[in-house]
C-alpha positions as CSV (number, residue, x, y, z in Angstrom):
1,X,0.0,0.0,0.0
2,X,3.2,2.3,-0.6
3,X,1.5,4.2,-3.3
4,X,-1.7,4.5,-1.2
5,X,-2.9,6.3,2.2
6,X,-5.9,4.6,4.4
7,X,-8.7,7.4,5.0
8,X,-11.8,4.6,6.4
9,X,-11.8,1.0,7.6
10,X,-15.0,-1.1,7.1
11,X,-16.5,-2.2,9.9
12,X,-19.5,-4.2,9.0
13,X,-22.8,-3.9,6.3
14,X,-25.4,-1.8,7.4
15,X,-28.8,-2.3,6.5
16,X,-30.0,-4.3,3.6
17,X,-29.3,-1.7,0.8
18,X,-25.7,-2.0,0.4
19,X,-24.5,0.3,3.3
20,X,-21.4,-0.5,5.5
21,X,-20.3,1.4,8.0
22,X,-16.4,2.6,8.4
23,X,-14.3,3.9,11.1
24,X,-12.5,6.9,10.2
25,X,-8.9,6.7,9.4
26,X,-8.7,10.4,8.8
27,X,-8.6,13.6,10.9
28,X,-9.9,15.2,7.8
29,X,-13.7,13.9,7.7
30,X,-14.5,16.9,5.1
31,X,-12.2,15.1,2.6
32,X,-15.3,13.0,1.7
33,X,-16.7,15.9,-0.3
34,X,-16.7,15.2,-3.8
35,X,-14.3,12.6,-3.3
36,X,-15.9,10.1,-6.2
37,X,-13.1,7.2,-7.0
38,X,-11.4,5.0,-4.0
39,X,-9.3,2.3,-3.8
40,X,-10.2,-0.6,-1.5
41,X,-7.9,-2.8,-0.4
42,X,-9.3,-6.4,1.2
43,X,-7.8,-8.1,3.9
44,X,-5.8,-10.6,1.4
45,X,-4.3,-7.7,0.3
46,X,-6.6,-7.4,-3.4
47,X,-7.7,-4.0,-4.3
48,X,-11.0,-2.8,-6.1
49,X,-11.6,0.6,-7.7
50,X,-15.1,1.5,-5.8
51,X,-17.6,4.8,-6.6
52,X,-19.0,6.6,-3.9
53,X,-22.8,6.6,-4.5
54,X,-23.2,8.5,-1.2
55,X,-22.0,8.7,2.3
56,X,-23.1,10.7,5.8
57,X,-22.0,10.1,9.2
58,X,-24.1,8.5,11.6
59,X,-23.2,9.2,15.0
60,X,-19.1,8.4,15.4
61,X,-19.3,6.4,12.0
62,X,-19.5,7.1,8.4
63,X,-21.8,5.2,6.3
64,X,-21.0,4.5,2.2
65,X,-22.9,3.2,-0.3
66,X,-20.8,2.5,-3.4
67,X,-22.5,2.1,-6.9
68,X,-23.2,-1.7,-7.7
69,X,-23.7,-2.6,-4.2
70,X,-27.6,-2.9,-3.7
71,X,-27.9,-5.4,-1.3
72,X,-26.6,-6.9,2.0
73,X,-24.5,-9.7,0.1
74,X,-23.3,-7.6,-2.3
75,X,-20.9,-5.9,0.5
76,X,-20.6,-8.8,2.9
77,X,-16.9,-9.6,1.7
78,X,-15.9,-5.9,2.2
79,X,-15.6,-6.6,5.9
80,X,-12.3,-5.2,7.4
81,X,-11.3,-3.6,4.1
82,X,-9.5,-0.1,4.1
83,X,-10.6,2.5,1.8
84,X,-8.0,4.6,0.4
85,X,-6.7,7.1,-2.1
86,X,-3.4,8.0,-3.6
87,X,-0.7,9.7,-2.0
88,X,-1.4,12.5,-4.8
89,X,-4.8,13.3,-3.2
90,X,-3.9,13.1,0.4
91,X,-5.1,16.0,2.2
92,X,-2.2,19.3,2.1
93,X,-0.1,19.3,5.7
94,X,1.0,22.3,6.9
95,X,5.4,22.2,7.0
96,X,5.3,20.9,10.7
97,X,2.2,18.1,10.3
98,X,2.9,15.0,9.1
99,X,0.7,11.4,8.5
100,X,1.1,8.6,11.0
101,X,2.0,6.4,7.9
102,X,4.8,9.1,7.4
103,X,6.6,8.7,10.3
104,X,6.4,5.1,10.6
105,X,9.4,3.3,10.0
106,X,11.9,6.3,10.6
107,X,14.7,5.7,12.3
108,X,15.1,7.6,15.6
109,X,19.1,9.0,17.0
110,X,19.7,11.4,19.3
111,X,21.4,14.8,18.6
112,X,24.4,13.1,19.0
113,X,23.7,10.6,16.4
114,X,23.3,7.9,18.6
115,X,20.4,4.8,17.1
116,X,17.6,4.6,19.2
117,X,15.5,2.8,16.7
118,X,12.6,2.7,14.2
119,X,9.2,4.0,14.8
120,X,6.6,1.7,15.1
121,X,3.4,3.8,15.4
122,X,2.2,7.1,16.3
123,X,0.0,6.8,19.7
124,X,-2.5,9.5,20.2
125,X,-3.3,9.8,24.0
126,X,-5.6,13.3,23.8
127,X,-2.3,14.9,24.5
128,X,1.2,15.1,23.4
129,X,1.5,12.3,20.5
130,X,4.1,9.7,21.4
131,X,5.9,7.8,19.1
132,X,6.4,4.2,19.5
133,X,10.4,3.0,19.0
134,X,11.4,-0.3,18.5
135,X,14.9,-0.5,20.2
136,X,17.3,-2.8,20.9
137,X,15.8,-5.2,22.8
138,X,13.0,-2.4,24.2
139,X,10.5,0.0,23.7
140,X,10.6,3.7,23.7
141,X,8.0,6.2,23.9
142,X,9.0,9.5,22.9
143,X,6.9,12.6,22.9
144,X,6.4,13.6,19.5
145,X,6.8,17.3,20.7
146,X,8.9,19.9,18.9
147,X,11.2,20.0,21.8
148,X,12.0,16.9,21.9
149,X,11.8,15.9,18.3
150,X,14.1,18.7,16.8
151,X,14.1,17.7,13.0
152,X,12.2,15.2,11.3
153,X,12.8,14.3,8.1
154,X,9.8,12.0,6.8
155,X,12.0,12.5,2.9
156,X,15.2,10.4,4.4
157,X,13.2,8.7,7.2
158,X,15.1,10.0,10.2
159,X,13.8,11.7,13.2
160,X,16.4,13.3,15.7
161,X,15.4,13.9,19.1
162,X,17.1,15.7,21.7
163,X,15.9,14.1,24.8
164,X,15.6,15.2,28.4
165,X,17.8,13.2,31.1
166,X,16.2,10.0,32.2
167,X,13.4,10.0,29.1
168,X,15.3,6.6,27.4
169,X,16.4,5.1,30.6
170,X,14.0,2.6,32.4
């Protein structure tokens, strides 16, 4: 999925119509407008080029109906299945935002240049973001503050962090 970015995972069918419901994947629920042409990718890893017939959110879910998909059958196999778009259409970051999918798999070094390790994910607590570093032989959890993370580089996958005493010590 190099070439592609998630924005909605499906959940389960709704109704008897064609309808699933989707978890958002997105912190940009507005890029649904318009949007026409998606990219879903199944669970075995096959993709399908799907039309968005219509969509709306129902409480904290969004509901599609793609064109060709009239009945509860007709979407059962979509189960699990992330819609997505190109990387071309993903939604303009300002200079200092980036995508989870972004920082994953950078490597992490100190100032100093010393290897900490590769990120793993990007945890979202309702705070401070905290990335997720696979070291040797442990985990880190970094603050993905600007203090802390000085440069990041999502180009030539590096992230340098300047961190406070006793942040990568157990």
């Amino acid at each position: 999925m190099d070439d592609l970015v998630a924005i909605a995972k499906i959940v389960r069918p709704r109704g008897l119509k064609g309808e699933v419901f989707a978890d958002l994947l997105t912190d940009f629920p507005e890029r649904f407008e318009g949007l026409e042409q998606v990219t879903a990718v199944l669970p075995d890893a096959a993709r399908l080029e799907l039309k968005i017939e219509d969509f709306w959110f129902q409480n904290d879910r969004l509901v599609l109906k793609f064109a060709g998909c009239d009945s509860i059958e007709s979407v059962k196999s979509l189960r699990d299945t992330e819609i997505c778009v190109s990387e071309s259409e993903a939604v303009e970051l300002d200079d200092d935002e980036f995508f989870d999918w972004q920082l994953e798999g950078c490597s992490v070094e100190t100032v100093k240049g010393e290897r900490i390790g590769t990120v793993r994910e990007l945890q979202r607590t309702g705070g401070t973001e905290n990335l997720l570093v696979d070291g040797d032989g442990r985990d880190h959890l970094i603050p993905f503050a600007e203090s802390i993370c000085v440069e990041v580089d999502v180009e030539n996958k590096l992230i340098k962090v300047d961190p406070p005493e006793g942040l990568l010590e157990f």
